[in-house]
MMTF fields as JSON, N, C-alpha, C and O atoms, coordinates in Angstrom:
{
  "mmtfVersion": "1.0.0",
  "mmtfProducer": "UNKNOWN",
  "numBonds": 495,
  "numAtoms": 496,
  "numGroups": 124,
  "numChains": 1,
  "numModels": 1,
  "chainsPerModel": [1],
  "groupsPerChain": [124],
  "chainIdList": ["A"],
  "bondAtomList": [4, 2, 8, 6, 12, 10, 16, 14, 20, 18, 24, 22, 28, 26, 32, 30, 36, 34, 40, 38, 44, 42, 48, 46, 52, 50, 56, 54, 60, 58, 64, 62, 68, 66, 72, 70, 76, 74, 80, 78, 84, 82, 88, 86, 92, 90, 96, 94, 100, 98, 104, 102, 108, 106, 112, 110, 116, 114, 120, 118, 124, 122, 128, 126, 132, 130, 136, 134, 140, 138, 144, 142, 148, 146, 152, 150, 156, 154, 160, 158, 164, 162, 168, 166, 172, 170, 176, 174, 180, 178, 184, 182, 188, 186, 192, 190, 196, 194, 200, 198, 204, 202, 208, 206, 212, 210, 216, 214, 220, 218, 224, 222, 228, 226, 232, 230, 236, 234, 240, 238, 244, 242, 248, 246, 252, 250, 256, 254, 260, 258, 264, 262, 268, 266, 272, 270, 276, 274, 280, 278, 284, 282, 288, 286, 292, 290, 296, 294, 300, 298, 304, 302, 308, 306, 312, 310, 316, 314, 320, 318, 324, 322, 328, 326, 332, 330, 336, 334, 340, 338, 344, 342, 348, 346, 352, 350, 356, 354, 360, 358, 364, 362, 368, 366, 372, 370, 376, 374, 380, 378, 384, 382, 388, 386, 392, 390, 396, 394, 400, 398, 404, 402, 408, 406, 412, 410, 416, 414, 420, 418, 424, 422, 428, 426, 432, 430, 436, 434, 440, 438, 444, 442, 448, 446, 452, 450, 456, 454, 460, 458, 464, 462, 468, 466, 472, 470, 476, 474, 480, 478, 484, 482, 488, 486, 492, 490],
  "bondOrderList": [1, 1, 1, 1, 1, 1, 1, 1, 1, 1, 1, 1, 1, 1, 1, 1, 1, 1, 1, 1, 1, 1, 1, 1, 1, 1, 1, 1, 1, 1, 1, 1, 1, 1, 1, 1, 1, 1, 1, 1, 1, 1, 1, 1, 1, 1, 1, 1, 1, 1, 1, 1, 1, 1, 1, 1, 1, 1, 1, 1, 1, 1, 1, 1, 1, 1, 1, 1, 1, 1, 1, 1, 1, 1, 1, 1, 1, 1, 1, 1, 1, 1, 1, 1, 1, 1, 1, 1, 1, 1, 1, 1, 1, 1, 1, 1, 1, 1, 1, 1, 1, 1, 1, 1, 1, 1, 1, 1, 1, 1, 1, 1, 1, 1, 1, 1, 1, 1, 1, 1, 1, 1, 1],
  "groupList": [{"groupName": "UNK", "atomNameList": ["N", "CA", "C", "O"], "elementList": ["N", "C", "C", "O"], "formalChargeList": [0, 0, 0, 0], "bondAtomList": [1, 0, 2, 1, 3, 2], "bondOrderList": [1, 1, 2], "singleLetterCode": "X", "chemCompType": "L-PEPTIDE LINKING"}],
  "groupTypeList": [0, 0, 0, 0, 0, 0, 0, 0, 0, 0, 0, 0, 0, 0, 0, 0, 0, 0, 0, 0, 0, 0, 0, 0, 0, 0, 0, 0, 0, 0, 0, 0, 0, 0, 0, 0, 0, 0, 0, 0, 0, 0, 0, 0, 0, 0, 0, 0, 0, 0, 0, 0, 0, 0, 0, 0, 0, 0, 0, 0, 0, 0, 0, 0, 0, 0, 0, 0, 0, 0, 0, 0, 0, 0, 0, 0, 0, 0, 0, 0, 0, 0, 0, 0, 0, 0, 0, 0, 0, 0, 0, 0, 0, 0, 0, 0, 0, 0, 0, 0, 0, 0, 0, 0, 0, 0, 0, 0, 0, 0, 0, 0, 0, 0, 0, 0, 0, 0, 0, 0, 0, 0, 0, 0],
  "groupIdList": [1, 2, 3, 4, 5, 6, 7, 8, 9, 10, 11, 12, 13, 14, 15, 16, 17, 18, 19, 20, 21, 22, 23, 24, 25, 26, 27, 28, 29, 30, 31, 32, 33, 34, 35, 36, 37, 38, 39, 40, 41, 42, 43, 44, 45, 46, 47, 48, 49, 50, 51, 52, 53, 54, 55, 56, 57, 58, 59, 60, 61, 62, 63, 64, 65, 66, 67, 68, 69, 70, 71, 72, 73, 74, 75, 76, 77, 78, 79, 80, 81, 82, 83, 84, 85, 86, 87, 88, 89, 90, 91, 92, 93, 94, 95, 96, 97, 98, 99, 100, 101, 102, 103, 104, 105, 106, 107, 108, 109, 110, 111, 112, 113, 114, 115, 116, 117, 118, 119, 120, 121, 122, 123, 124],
  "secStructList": [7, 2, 2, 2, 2, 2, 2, 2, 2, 2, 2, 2, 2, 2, 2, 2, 2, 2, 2, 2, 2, 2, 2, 2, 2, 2, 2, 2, 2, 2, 2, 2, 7, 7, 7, 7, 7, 7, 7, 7, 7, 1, 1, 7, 7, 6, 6, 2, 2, 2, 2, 2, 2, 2, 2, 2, 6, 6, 6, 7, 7, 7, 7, 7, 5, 6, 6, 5, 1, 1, 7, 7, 6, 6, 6, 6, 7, 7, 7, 7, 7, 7, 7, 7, 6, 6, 6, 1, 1, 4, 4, 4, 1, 2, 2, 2, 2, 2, 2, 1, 7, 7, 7, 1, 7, 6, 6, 2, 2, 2, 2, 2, 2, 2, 2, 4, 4, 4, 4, 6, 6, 6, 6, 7],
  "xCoordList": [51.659, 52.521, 53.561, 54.033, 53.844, 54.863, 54.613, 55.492, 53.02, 52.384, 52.115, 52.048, 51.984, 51.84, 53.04, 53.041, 54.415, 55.922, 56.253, 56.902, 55.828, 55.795, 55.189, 55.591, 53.691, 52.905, 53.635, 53.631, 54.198, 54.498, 56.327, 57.131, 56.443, 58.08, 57.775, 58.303, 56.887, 56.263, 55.588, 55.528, 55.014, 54.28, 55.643, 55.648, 56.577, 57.66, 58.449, 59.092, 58.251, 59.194, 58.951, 59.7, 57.369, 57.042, 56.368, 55.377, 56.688, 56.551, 58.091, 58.246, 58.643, 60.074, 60.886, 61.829, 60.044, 59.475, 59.034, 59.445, 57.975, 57.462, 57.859, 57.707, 58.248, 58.986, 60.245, 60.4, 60.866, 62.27, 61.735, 62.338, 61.083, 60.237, 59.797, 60.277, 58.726, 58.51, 59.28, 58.983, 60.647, 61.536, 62.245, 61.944, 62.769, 63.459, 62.442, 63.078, 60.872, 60.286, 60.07, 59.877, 60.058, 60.157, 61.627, 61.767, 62.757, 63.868, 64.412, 65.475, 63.733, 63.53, 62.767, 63.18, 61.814, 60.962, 61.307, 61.15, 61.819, 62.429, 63.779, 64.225, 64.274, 65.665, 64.87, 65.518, 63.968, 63.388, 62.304, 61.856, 62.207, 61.631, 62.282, 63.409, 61.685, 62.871, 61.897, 60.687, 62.603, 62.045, 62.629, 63.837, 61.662, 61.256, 61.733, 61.195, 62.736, 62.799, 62.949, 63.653, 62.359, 61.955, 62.524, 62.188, 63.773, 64.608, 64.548, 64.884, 64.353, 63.82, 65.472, 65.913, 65.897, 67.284, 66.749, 66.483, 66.657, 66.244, 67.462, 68.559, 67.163, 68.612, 69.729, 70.563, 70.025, 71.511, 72.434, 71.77, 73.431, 74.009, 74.315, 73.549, 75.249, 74.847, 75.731, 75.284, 76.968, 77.288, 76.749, 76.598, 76.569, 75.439, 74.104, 73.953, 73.416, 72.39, 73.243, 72.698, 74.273, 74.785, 74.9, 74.188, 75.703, 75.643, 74.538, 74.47, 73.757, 72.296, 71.64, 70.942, 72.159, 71.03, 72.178, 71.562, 73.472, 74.135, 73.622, 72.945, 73.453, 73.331, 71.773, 71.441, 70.733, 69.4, 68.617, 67.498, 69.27, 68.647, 67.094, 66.448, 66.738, 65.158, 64.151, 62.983, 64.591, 64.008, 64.026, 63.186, 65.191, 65.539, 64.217, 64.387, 63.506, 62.272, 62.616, 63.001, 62.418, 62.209, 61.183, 60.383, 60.789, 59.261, 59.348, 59.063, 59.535, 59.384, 57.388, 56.606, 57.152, 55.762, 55.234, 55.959, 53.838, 53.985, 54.051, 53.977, 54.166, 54.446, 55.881, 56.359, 56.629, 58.421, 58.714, 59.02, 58.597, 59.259, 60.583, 61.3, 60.82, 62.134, 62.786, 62.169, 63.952, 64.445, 63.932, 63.838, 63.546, 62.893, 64.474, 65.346, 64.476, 65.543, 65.99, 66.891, 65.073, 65.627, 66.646, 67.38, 66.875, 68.195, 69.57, 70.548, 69.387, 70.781, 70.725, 71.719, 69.73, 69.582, 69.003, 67.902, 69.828, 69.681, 69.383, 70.333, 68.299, 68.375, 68.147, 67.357, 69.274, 69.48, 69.236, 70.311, 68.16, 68.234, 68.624, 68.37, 69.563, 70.614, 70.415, 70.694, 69.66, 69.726, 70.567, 71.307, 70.393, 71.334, 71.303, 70.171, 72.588, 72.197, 71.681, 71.43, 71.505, 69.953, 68.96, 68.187, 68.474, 67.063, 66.991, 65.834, 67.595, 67.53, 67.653, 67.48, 67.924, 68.087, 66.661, 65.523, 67.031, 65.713, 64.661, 63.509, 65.615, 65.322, 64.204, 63.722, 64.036, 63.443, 62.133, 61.35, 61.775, 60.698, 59.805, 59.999, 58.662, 57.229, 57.397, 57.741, 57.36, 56.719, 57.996, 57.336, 59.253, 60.029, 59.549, 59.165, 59.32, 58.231, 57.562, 57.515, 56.565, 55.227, 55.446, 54.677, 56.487, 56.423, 56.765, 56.326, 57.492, 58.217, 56.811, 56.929, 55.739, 54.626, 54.898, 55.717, 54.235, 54.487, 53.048, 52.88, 51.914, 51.072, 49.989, 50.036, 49.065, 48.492, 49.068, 48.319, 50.013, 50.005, 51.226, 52.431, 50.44, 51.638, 52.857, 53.563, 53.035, 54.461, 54.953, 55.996, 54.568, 55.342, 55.72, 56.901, 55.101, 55.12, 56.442, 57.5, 56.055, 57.231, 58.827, 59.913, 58.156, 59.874, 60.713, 61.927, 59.602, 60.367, 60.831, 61.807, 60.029, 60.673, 62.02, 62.892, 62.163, 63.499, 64.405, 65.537, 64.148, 64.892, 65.475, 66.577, 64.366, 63.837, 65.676, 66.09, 66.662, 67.683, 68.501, 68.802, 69.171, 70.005, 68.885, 69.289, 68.151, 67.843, 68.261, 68.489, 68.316, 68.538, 69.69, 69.986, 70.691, 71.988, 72.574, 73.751, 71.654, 72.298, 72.599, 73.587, 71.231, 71.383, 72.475, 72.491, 73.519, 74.428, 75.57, 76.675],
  "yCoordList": [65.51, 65.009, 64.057, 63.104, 64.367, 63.312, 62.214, 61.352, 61.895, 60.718, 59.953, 58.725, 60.688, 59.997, 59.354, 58.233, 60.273, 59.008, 58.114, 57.166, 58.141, 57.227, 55.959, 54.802, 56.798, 55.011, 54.485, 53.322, 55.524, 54.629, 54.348, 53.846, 54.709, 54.06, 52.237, 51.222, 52.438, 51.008, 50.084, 48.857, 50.98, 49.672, 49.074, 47.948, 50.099, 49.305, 48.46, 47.445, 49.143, 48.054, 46.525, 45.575, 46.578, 45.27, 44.964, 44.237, 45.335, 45.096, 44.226, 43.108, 44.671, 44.149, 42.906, 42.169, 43.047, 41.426, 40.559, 39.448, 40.925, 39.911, 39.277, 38.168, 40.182, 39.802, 38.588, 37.51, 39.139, 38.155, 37.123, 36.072, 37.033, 35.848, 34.773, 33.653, 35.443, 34.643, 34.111, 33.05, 34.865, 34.411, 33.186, 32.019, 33.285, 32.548, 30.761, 29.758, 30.689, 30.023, 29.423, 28.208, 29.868, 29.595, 28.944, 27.781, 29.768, 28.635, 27.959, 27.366, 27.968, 25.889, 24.881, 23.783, 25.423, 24.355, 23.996, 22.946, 25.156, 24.331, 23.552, 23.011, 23.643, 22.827, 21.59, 20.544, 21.546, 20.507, 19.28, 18.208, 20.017, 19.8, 18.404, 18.463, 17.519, 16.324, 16.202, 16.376, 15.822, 15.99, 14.791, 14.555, 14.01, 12.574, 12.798, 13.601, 12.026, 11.782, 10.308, 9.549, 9.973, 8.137, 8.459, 9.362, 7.512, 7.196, 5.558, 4.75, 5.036, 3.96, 3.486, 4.096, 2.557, 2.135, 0.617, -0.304, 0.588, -0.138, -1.453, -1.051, -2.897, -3.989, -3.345, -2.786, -3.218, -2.4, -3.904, -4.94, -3.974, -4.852, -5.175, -4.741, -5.82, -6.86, -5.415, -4.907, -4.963, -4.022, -2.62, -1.923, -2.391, -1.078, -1.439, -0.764, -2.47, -2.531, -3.254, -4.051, -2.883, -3.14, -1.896, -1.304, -1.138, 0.138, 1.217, 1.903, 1.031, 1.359, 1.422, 2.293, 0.202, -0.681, 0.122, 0.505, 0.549, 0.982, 2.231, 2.396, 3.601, 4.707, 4.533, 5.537, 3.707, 4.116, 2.764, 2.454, 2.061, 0.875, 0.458, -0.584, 2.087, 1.915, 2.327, 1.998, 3.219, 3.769, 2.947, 3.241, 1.469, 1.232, -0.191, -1.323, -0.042, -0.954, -1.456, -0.852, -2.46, -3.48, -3.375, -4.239, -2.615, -2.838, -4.005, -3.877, -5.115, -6.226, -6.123, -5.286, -6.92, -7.195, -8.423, -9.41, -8.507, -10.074, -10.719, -11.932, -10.427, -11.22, -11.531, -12.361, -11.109, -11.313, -11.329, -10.316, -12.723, -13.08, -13.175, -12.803, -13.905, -14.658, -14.737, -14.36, -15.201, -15.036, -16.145, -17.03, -16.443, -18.224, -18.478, -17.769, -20.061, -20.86, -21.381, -22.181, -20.663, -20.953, -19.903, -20.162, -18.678, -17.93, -18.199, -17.452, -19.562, -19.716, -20.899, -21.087, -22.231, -23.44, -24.004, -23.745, -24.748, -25.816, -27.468, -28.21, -27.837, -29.493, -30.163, -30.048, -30.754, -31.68, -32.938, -33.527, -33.807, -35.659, -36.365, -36.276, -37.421, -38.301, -39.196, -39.06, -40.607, -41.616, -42.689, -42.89, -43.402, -44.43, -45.466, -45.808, -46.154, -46.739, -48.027, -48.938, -48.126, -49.612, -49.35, -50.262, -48.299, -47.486, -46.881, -46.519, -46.707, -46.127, -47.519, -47.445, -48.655, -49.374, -50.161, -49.994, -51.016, -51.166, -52.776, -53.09, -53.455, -54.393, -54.018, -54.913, -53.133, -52.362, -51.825, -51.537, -51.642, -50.597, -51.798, -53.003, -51.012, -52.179, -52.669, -53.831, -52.464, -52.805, -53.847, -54.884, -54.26, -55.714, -56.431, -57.483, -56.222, -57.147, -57.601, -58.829, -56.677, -57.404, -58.258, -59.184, -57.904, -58.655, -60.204, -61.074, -60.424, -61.816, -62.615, -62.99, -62.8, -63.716, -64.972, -65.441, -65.71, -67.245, -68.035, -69.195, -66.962, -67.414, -67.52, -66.427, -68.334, -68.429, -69.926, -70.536, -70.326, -71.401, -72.007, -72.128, -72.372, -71.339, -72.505, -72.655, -73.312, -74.459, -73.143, -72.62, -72.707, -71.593, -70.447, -70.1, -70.052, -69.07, -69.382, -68.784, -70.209, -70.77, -70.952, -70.777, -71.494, -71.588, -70.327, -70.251, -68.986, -67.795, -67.159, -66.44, -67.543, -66.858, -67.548, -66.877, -68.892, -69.516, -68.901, -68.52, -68.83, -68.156, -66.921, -66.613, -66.115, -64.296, -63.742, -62.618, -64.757, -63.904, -64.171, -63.024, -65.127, -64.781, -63.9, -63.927, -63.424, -62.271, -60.986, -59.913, -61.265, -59.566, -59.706, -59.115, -60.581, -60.482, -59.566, -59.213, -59.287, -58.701, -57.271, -56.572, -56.981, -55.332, -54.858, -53.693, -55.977, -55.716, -55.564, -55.304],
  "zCoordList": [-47.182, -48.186, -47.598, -48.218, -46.47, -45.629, -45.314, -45.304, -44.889, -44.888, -46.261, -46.309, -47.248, -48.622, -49.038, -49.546, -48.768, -49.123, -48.265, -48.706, -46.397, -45.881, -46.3, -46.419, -46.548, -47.181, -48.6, -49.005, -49.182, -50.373, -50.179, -50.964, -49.299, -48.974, -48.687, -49.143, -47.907, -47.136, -48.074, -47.994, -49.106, -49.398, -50.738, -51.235, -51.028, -52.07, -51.272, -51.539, -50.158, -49.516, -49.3, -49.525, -48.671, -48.945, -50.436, -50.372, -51.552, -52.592, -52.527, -52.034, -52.861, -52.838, -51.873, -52.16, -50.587, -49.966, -49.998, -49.664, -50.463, -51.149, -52.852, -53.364, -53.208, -54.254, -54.093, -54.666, -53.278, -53.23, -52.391, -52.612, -51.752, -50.81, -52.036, -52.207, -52.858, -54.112, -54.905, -55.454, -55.167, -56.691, -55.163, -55.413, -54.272, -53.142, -53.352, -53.678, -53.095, -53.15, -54.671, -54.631, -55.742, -57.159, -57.216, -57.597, -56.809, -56.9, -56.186, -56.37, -55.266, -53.645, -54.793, -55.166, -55.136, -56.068, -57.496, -58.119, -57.835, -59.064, -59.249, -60.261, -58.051, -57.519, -57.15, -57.124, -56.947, -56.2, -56.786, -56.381, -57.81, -58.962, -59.782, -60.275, -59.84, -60.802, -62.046, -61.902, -63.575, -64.497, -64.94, -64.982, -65.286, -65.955, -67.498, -68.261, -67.801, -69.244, -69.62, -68.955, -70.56, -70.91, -71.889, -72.654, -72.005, -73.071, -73.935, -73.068, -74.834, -74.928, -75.971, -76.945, -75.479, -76.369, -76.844, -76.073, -78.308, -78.998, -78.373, -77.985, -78.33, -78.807, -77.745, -78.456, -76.605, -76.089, -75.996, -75.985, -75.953, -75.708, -74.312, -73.452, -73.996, -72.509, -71.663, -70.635, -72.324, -71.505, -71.523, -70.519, -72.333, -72.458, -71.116, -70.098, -71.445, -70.204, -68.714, -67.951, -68.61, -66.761, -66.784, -65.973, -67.583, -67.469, -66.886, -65.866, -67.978, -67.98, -66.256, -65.737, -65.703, -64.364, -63.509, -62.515, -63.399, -62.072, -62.297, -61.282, -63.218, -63.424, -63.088, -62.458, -63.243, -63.008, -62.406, -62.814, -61.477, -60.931, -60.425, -60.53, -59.683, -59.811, -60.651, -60.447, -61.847, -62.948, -64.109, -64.96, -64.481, -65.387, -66.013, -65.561, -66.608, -67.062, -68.456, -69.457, -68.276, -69.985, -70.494, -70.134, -71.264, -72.38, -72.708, -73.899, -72.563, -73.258, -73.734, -73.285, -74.436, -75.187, -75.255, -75.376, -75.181, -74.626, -75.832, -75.634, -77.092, -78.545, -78.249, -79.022, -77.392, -77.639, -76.215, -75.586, -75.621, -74.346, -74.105, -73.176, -75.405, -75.188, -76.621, -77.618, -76.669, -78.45, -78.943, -78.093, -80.048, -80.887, -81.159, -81.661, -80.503, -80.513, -82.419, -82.674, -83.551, -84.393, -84.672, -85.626, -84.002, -84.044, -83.28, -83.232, -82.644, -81.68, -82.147, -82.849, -82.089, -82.29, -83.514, -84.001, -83.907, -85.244, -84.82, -84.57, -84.782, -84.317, -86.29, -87.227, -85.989, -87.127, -87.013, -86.899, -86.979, -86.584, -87.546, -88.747, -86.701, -87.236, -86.254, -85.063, -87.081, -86.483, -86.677, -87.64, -85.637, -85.023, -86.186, -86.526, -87.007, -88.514, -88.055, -88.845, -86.685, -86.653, -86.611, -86.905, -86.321, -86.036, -87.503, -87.711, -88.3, -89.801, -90.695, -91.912, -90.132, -90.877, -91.516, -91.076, -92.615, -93.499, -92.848, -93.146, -91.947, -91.374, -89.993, -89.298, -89.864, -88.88, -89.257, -88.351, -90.561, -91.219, -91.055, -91.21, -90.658, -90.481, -91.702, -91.487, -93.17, -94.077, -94.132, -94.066, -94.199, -93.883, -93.192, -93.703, -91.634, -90.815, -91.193, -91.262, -91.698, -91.97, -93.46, -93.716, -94.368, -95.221, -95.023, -95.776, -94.063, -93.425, -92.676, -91.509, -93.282, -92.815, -92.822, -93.612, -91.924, -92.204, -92.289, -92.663, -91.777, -91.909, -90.687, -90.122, -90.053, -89.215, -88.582, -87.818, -88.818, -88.493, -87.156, -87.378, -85.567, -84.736, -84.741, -83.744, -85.954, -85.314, -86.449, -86.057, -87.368, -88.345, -87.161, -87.116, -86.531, -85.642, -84.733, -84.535, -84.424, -83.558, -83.823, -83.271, -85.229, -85.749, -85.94, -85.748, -86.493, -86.614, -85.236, -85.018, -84.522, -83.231, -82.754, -82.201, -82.98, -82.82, -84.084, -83.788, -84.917, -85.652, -85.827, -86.283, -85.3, -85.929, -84.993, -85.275, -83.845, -83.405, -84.589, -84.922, -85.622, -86.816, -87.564, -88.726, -87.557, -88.806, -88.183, -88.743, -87.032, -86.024, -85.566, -84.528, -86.274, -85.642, -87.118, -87.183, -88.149, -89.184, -88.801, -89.028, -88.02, -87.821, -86.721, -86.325, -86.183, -85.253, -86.119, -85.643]
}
């Protein structure tokens, strides 16, 4: 009977060694353990994302998509054209030119080209 509480003194004992050996190794690893959470912040503003980049500089990723590179310049930029009032002017439109014929005939030709600088001194 003395040998029977010896063996079972021994074997609780290393029951109980192994026990705390195990819970010891369960909490090294779960200290050790890092747990991934993906947070996705819709739009952050400019200081929200510096923020963002000092607290998580090698974790911190842009989903960007390749439909949306960049913002479309019709949300920042308006191009309105406004031309120059000689380049808008009516002395300029092919269909005035071409209406000013003289013909095939080149002393006619000639004369408009000596002439044609008072018609283009109007558009100054």
């Amino acid at each position: 009977m003395q040998r029977v509480c010896t063996h079972g003194r021994l074997s609780t004992r290393l029951y109980f060694l192994l026990l705390g050996i195990s819970m010891i190794v369960i909490i090294i690893y779960s200290s050790l353990l890092v747990e991934t959470i993906i947070e996705q912040i819709m739009n952050p503003t400019l200081q929200k994302y510096y923020q963002l980049q000092e607290q998580y500089l090698l974790t911190l990723r842009c989903p960007c998509t390749c439909s949306q590179l960049a913002i479309p310049y019709d949300g920042f930029v308006r191009i309105e054209v406004e031309y120059h009032q000689i380049c808008s002017n009516e002395f300029v439109q092919p269909w005035w030119y071409q209406s000013v014929s003289f013909g095939c005939h080149l002393d006619v030709v000639l004369n408009f080209i000596v002439s044609a600088s008072s018609y283009f001194q109007t558009l100054v």
